[in-house]
Each structure stands twice: as structure tokens, then as C-alpha cells.
N, C-alpha and C positions, 0 to 999 in steps of 0.2 A: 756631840761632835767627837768621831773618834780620828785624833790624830791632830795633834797643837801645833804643826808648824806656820809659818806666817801665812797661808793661804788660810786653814783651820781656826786658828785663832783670830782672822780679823774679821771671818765671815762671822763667827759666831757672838762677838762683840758688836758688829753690825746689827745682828738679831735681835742682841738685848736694848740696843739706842731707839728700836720700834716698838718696843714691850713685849719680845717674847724672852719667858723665864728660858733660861739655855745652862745648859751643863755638856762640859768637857772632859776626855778622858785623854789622858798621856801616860806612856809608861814613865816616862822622865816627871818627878816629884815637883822641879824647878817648873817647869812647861806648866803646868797643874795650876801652881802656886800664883805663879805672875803670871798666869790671865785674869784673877779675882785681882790682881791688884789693878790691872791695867783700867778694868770695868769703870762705865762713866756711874758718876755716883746716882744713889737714886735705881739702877735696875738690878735686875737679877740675873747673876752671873757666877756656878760655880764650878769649880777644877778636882778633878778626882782621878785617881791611878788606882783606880779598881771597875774595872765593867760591872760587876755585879752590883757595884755601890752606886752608879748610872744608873744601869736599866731599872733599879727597882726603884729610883725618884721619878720616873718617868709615866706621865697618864696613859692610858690606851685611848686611841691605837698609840703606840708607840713610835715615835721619828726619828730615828738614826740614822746621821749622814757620817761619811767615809772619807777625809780627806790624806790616802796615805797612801806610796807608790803605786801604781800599775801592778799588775802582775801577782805573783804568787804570795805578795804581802793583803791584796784585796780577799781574797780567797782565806786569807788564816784568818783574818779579822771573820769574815761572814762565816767560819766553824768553832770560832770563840763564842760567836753570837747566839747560834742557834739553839742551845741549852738553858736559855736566857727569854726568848723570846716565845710570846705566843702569839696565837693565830689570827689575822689583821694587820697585825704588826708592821711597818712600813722601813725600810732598808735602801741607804740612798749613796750611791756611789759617787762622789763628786771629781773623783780624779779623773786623769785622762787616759780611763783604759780604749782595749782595742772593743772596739764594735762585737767581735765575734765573745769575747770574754762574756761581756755585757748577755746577749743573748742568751749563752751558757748558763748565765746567775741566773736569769729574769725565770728559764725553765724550773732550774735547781729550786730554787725557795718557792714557786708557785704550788708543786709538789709537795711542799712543808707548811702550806698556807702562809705564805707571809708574799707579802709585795714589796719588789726589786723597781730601782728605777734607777736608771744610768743618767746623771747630769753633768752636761758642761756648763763650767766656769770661766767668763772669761775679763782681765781685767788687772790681771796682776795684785799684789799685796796692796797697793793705795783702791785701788777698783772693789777688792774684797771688802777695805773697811769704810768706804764711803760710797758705793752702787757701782756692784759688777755688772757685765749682762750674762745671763743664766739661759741654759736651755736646758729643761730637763723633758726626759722622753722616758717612753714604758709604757707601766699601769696607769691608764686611766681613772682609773678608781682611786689610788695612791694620789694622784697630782689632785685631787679635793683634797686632801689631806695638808696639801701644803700650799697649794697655790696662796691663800694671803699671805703666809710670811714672805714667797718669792715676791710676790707683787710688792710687800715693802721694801725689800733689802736693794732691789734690783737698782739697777740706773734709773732715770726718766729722762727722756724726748719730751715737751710739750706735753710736760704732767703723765704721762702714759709709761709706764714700766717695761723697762727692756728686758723682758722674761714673755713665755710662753709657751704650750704644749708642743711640742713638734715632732710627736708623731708618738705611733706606737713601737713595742720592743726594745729593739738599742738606738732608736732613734736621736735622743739626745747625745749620746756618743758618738754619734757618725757625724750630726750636723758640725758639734766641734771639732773631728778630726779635720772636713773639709774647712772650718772655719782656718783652722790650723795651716793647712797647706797653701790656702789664700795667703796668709802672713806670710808664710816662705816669699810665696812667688811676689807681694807689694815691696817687701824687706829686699829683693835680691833688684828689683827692677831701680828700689829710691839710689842702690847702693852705685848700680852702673851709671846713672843719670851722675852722681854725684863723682865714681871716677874720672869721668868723661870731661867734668865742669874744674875736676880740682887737677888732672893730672894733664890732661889733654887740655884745656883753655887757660891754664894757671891762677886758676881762683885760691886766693885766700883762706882759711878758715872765716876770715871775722865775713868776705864777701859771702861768701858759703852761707853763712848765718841771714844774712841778708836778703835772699835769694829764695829760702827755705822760710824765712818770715813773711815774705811777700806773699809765697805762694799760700801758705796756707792761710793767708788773709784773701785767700782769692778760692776759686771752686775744687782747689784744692786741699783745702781744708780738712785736716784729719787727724787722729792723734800719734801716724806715724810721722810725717810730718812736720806736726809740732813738735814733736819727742827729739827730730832729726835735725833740727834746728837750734836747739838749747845745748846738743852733743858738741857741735862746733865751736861753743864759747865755754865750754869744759877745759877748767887747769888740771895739768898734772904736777901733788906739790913734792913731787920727787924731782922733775927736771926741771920743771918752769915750763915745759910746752906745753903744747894743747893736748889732751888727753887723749885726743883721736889718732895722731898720729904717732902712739907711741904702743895701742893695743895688738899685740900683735894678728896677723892678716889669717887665721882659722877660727872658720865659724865653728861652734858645736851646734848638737841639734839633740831631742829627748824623743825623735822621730815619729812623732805625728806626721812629718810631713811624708815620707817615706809611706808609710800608710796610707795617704791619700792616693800617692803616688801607683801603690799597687795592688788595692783595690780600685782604682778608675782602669787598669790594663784589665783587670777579672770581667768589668763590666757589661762589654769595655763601655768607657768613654774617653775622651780625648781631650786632656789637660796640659798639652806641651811647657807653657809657660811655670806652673807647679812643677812638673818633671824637671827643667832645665835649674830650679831656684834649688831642688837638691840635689841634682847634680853636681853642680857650683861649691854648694859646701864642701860635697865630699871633695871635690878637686882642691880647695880650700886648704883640705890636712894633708896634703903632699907636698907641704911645705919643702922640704928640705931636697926632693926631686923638682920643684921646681925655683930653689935657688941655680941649682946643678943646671934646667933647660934653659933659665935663662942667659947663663953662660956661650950656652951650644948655638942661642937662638936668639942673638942680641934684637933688643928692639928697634925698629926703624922710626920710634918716636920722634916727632916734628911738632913743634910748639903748634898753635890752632892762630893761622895770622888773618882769618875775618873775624866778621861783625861779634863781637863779646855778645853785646847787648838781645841782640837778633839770638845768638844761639842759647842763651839764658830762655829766651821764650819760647823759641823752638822745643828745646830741651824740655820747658812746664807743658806744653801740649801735647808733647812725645810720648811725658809720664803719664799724662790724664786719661791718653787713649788705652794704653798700652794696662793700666789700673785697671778699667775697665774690661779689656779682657780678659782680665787673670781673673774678676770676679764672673763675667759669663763662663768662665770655664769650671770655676767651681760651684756656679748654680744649675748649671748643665748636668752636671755630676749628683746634684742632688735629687734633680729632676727626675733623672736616670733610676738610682738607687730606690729612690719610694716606691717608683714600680716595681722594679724586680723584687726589692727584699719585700715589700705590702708592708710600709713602715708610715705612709700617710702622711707626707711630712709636708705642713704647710708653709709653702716658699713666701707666701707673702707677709705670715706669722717670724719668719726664721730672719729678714731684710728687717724687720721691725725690733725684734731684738737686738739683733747688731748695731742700731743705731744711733746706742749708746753704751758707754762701761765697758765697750771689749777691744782688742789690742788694734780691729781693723775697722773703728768707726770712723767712719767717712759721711761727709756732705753728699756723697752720691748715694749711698742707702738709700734716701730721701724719694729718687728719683726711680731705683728699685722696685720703694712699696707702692709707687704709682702703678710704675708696669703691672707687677703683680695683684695690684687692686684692680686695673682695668679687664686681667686675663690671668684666672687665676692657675690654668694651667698652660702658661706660656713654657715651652720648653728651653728658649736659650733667650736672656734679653736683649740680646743684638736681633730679635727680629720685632723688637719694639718700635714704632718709627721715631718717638722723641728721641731715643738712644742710638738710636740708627745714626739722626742726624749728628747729634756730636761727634761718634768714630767718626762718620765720612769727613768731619769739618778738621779735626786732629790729624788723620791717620797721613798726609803728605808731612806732618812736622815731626811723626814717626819715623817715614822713610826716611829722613832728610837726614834726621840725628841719626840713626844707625849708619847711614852713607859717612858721615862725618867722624863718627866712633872707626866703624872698619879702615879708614884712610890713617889713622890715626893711630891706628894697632891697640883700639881699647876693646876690650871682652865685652861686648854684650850680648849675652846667650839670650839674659830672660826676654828685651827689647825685640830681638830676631825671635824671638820663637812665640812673644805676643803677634808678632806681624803674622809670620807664617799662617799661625791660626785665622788670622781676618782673612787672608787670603786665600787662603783655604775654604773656609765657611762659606765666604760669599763668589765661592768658581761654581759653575752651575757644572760644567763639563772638568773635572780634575782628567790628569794623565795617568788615571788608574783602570783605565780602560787598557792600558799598556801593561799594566801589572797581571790583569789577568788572563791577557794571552800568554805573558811568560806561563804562570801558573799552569794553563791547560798543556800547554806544549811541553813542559818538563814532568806535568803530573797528572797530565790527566784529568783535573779539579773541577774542570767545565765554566761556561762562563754563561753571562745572561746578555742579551741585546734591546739595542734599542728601538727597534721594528716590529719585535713579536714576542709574548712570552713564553717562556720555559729556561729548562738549562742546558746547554751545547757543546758538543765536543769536536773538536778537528783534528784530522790528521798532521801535523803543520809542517812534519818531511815532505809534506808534496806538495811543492813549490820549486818556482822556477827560482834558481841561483847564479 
């Protein structure tokens, strides 16, 4: 493992708690040191600030994984390596670069004999040292190389490892950057449900907690969820409040999600709910222009004088629908992409890995690898009929809470722009039949009709006015 910080270092402790012998390299001396210390006794675990003193403990083929920034830090690592390494030799990128980098490597060292494989991680520093979920994608050839250690380190579902091949080239980097921008879009939707319930209906934190424990004792069970629910009974021991309300209101982001964002426009495919969750952020860091607007543009907030109770559940049905779409829109996206790039990426393999150890596991995965086991080239799973019925049985307690948010002057972008998509998907006749008459009229562009085929142009100055 090159590169010790707590992602590196818990993965590769993880490794040795299965029985594989593991060695670490850090420039930092300390990093090196207290990973042999950390090591559970009994395996093999050692720390070295020399590559050259790595790769030559290492058997062939050789397995070097890369846990260190994105970008121009991955790239001096793999020209530090190549003087080091010979032919078979296996090179394993575990950070979260871009898609396109990934391809770049996978070419570069194919060329030099050596096998590149771009994987995602997902799982956080507790996920790394106790079962992430993994996706690694590439060489085929390479993924024998290691598939048992992933199959051990990984999470498990009902004994089965949340890891597996998903595809060729940069396959496993795409599938976690879309995993990524799903997180945006679940994280922006819990946050709006949760404005809505604390600022609009006057819930408590300790209620809040309540409310979020329910739900994820219910089918909404998930680990953001649970995470969003133990936030609300968080001390801050500087004031004595609740630590939520004293964080202040700017997200950051390490823009994964952004990347989803503009490769699905390249595609194209169509992710509104992902686009609007980074949007949101960025609107997020104008903090101090929107102290300023709210001055110009005082809110017309009005406490929420119905049913609490009623809109509590409203509110869990709104999210669960609304969940769901963010995930068909970033499995649509995946869909997409395996054709275009010929990256092969198995959707019902990819729902399988997620359904454990990664930031966005959910009780409806579950439900996913059905779809996907019934059709394994289902392009979007809203045209699954189990899935079908629950949106249609949700999506009125959708409408209902966005009608209730807008009366209320609360922001939900992500909520509006899950609905749009439903309603959208499921218009048999959209009003873009209107679009491309403008088009042809102002440019000539041509359009198609519904009576005959081909492509048509009208003069559209002649007409009677």
C-alpha cells in the first residue's frame, strides 16, 4: 500500500486480520511506524519509507495499491514505480480519480506490460478497517490477482461480499464516481426533508432523532439515515448545544459529484436530482451574499399549523419516493455509459456491491438486484413493475410535501427536481414538440413527426398573423 493515511492504513490492516502478509509505504517515518504498531497481534504487517525496500519484499506478480490524492500525485507515484517493477506486475489505484485519468494509466502501463486497475472504495475510515464495499474495474486478467483478498476484506450481505468486477477499462472509477453523485443527491434530499420537519413544522432535535430512528427501522433503513439520526443527539462541549446547529450552513465537496454531473450532460443522460444536490452546495458557499439577500428578501415564514403527525409521514414517503429516483437516475447513467464507453459494467453486480460497506447502502438495493436479476439489461428501474408500484404508491406524499415546503418558503430543489424527473419519464407526449418548432423556425434544425418518417423543414413566416 502506497500511501498511510486512514483510508490506506485501515485497508491494509483489514488485509492482514484475513491472512494476507501486507506492507506499507509512507514518506512520513511516524505513518510507517504506527501501522506495525497498530497491527492485531499474530499477523503480518510491515511499514517502510522506501519503495525500493517494498517492492523487493514483494512475490510476483507483484500488487501495488495507491491510496493518495487524485490527480498529479497518482501519476508521480506510477513514474516512481516503473523503474521498480516488471512485467505482470499488477498496479492498483484506489483513490477517487477521474474516469478519463484512469483510462490514460490503464493505456500508459499496458504498453510497459504491467496491469492498471482503477478501484473504488467505498465506506469511509470504520468501512476500510472493518468491510468496505469495493469496486474495482480494468484488467481482467489483474482482478484474478486479487479477487480473494477483495472477496475477504469486503463487507458481506448474507455471507456474499460486497465487492465485484464491474467492468472493463475505468470501469470501477466511473461506477464510484456515479456512486458518488448518488450520495450528493440522497445527502441533499435527507437534508431538505429534514429543513422542512425542523424549521417549517418546529421539530426539535431530540424529535428529529426520533423520527429518523423510526424511519430507518422502517424501509427506510440505510446507513445515511442512521448516521442522520445519531447527528441530532450530538453535544457541542463548547456551548452546550447540539452540535447541529451550531455547524455552520457550507457544504464542501472533493467533486465527484460535479463529475457525475458533467459527464451524464457529455452523454447525454439526464440526472436532474444529482445536478440540483450540486448545485445546492455551491449555492451553499455564498454564504455571506445570502446573509445580504435575506435582508432584501425577508422570508414570509409561517409556522406549519396542520397535522405534525400526518406530515412526519408524508414527509418518510416523499423521501423514499424521491430516494429512489436519485438512484434510477444514476443507474440510468450507468446504463448509458457501458454502452457508449464498451466498459461492460454489470448493473446487477454493481446493486450487489452497494448493499453493503458503502456510504449509500440502503434496504432498497435489495430490491435493485431483483430488478436486475429478473432483466439484466433493464435500462432505467422505474420501468420495473415492483418499483413502479411503490413510486406510484409514494409519489402523491411527494407532491404533497413539496406543496407544503413551497407554501412555506422552504428550498427543496433536490425534492422538485426528483418529481420533475418522474414526470417527465412517465409523459408519453412531453411539450417538446414545441421546442422544436421554435428550433426549426429560428434555425432551420428540422424536426421529425408523428405520422411519417423523415426530417422536415417549414417555412414558418407564412402564416396567417
Amino acid at each position: 500500500m502506497i500511501g498511510l493515511g486512514v483510508m490506506g492504513r485501515n485497508l491494509l490492516l483489514n488485509m492482514a486480520d484475513h491472512g494476507f502478509s501486507v506492507i506499507g509505504f509512507d514518506k512520513d517515518t511516524q505513518k510507517a511506524s504506527s501501522l506495525e504498531a497498530a497491527a492485531t497481534a499474530g499477523t503480518t504487517v510491515k511499514g517502510v519509507t522506501s519503495l525500493e525496500q517494498m517492492i523487493q519484499q514483494l512475490s510476483q506478480p507483484r500488487r501495488v495499491m495507491m491510496l493518495v490524492p487524485a490527480g498529479k500525485p497518482v501519476d508521480d507515484v506510477i513514474e516512481s514505480l516503473l523503474p521498480l517493477l516488471q512485467k505482470g506486475d499488477v498496479v492498483i489505484d484506489g483513490g477517487n480519480s477521474h474516469y478519463t485519468d484512469t483510462l490514460r494509466r490503464v493505456k500508459y502501463l499496458e504498453e510497459k506490460g504491467l496491469h492498471f486497475m482503477g478501484m473504488g472504495v467505498s465506506g469511509g475510515e470504520y468501512g476500510a478497517r472493518t468491510g468496505p464495499s469495493i469496486m474495482p474495474g480494468g484488467d481482467k486478467e489483474a482482478y484474478k490477482h486479487i479477487q480473494p483478498l477483495l472477496d475477504a476484506i469486503s463487507a458481506k450481505v448474507n455471507g456474499e461480499p460486497c465487492t465485484a468486477y464491474m467492468g472493463k477499462d475505468a470501469a470501477g472509477h466511473y461506477v464510484k464516481m456515479v456512486h458518488n453523485g448518488i450520495e450528493y443527491a440522497i445527502m441533499q434530499l435527507i437534508s431538505e426533508v429534514y429543513d422542512l420537519l425542523h424549521k417549517g413544522a418546529g421539530f426539535d432535535n431530540d424529535q428529529l432523532h426520533e423520527i429518523f430512528k423510526q424511519w430507518n427501522e422502517g424501509e427506510l433503513q440505510s446507513y445515511l439515515i442512521e448516521i442522520t439520526r445519531d447527528i441530532f443527539l450530538q453535544d457541542d462541549p463548547e456551548t452546550g448545544k447540539r452540535l447541529v446547529d451550531v455547524i455552520l450552513d457550507k457544504a464542501g465537496s472533493k467533486g465527484t459529484g460535479k463529475w457525475t454531473s458533467q459527464d451524464a450532460m457529455d452523454l447525454p443522460i439526464a440526472i436532474p436530482t444529482i445536478d440540483t444536490a450540486v448545485a445546492m452546495r455551491t449555492i451553499s458557499g455564498y454564504k455571506a451574499e445570502r446573509v445580504e439577500a435575506a435582508r432584501l428578501y425577508p422570508s414570509a415564514l409561517q409556522p406549519y399549523s396542520g397535522d405534525k403527525q400526518a406530515l412526519v409521514k408524508q414527509a418518510g414517503d416523499a423521501l423514499y419516493a424521491a430516494i429512489i429516483l436519485c438512484y434510477a437516475q444514476g443507474l440510468a447513467m450507468l446504463f448509458q455509459a457501458s454502452k457508449e464507453l464498451s466498459m461492460d459494467i454489470p448493473l446487477q453486480d454493481v446493486v450487489k456491491a452497494w448493499r453493503g460497506g458503502c456510504i449509500i447502502r440502503s434496504t432498497l438495493l435489495q430490491d435493485f438486484y431483483k430488478a436486475f436479476s429478473s432483466k439484466a439489461d433493464l435500462p432505467n428501474i422505474l420501468l420495473d413493475a415492483s418499483l413502479a408500484n411503490i413510486v406510484k404508491e409514494k409519489q402523491e406524499s411527494l407532491r404533497a410535501v413539496i406543496t407544503t415546503a413551497v407554501a412555506h418558503h422552504v428550498p427543496v430543489g433536490g425534492l422538485m427536481s426528483a418529481l420533475a424527473y418522474y414526470d417527465a419519464y412517465t409523459t408519453e407526449r412531453m411539450s417538446t414538440n414545441l421546442i422544436q418548432a421554435q428550433r426549426d423556425y429560428f434555425g432551420a434544425h428540422t424536426y421529425q413527426r408523428i405520422d411519417k418518417e423523415g426530417s422536415f423543414h417549414t417555412e414558418w413566416g407564412n402564416t396567417n398573423k
